[in-house]
C-alpha positions in Angstrom: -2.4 -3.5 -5.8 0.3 -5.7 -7.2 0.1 -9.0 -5.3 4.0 -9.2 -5.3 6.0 -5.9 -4.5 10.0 -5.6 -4.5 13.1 -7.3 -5.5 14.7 -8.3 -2.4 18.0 -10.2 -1.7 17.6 -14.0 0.4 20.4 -12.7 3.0 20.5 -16.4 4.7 18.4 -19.7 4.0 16.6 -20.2 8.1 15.7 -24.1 6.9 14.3 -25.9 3.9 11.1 -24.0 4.2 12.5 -20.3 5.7 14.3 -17.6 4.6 15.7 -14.2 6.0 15.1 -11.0 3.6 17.5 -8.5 3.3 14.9 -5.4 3.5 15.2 -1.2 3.9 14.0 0.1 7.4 11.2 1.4 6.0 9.5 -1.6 5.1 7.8 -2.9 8.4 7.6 -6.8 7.7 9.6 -9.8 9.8 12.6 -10.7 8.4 12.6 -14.2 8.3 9.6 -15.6 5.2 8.3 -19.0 4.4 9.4 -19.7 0.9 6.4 -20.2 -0.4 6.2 -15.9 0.2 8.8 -15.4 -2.7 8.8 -15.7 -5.9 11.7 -15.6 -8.9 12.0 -12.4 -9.8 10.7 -12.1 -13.6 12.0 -8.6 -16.0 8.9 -6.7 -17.2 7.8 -7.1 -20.5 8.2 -3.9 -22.6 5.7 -1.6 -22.5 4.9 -2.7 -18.6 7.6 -1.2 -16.8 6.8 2.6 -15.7 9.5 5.0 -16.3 10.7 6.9 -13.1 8.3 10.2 -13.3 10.1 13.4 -13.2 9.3 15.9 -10.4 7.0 19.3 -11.0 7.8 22.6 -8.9 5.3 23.7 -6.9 6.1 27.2 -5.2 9.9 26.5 -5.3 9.9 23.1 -4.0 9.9 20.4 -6.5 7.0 17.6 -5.7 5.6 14.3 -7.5 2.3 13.6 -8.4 0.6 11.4 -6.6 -1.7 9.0 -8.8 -4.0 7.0 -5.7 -4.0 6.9 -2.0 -3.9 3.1 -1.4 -4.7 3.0 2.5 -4.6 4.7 5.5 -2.8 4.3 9.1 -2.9 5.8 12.1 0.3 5.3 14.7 0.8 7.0 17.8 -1.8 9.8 16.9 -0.4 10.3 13.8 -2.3 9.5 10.8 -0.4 8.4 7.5 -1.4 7.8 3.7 0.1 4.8 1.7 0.9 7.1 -1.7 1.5 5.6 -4.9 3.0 7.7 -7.4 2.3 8.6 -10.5 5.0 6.8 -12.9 6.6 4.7 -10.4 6.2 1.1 -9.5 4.6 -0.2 -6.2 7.9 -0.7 -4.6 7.9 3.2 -4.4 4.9 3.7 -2.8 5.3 5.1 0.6 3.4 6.4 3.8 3.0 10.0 3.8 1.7 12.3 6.6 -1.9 14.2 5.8 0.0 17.6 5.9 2.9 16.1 2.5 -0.3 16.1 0.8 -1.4 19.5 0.7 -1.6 19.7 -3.2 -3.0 16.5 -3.7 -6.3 17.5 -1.6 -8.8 16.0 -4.2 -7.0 12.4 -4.4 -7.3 12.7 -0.5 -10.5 13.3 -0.4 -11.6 10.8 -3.1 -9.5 8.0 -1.1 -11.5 9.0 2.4 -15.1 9.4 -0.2 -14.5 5.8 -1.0 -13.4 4.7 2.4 -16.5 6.0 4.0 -18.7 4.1 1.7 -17.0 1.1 2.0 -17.3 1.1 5.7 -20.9 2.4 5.8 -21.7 -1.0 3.5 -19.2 -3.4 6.1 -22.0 -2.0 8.6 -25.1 -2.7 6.8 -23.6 -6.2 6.5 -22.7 -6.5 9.8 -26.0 -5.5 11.0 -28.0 -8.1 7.8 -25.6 -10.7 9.7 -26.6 -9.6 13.0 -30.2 -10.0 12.2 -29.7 -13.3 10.2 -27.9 -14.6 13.7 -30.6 -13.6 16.4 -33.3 -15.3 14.4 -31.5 -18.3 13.9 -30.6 -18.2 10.1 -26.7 -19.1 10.2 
């Protein structure tokens, strides 16, 4: 994932060392940044900028495709997808419900394939760490 996402607009300088973003509702982040959070924002070479990906119809309705599932949320019961697009840039990447994702099954299941396996090796350290602890090797 890109380790900066979004060109955002400094709505008011806080101090020398904070600033308040000017951001959409859907992005869930405070407001107000320490500087060193933001960057200059720098034009894509040629060649690295993504065109905008045009939609396919499925059954009537057009639809995007999606290219990876990036994480997974659950709020109030309801569990989400971070989508990233295929032929967009990560400031387009959004948080989809399981049931938006009907036609994207496989990438679904390959996300929650490679989730499980990454949490089924967190345990095995967890319990190598547990071990190392109780006889005294920390």
């Amino acid at each position: 994932m890109d380790q900066y996402v979004g060109l955002y607009t400094i709505k008011k300088v806080v101090s020398t060392h904070v600033v308040k973003l000017q951001l959409s509702i859907s992005i869930r982040i405070h407001l107000v940044v320490n500087v060193s959070r933001i960057v200059h924002y720098k034009e894509q070479v040629e060649g690295q900028k993504k065109e905008e990906a045009k939609p396919i119809e499925v059954k009537g309705v057009k639809e995007w495709k999606v290219e990876k599932i990036l994480s997974k949320r659950k709020i109030r019961e309801v569990e989400k997808y971070l989508v990233c697009w295929k032929g967009f840039t990560a400031e387009y990447d959004t948080w989809e419900k399981e049931e938006n994702l009907e036609n994207a099954r496989e990438v679904v299941e390959k996300f929650e394939g490679r989730m499980s396996a990454e949490v089924r090796r967190q345990e095995k350290l967890n319990m190598m760490e547990e071990k190392d602890f109780r006889r005294g090797d920390y």
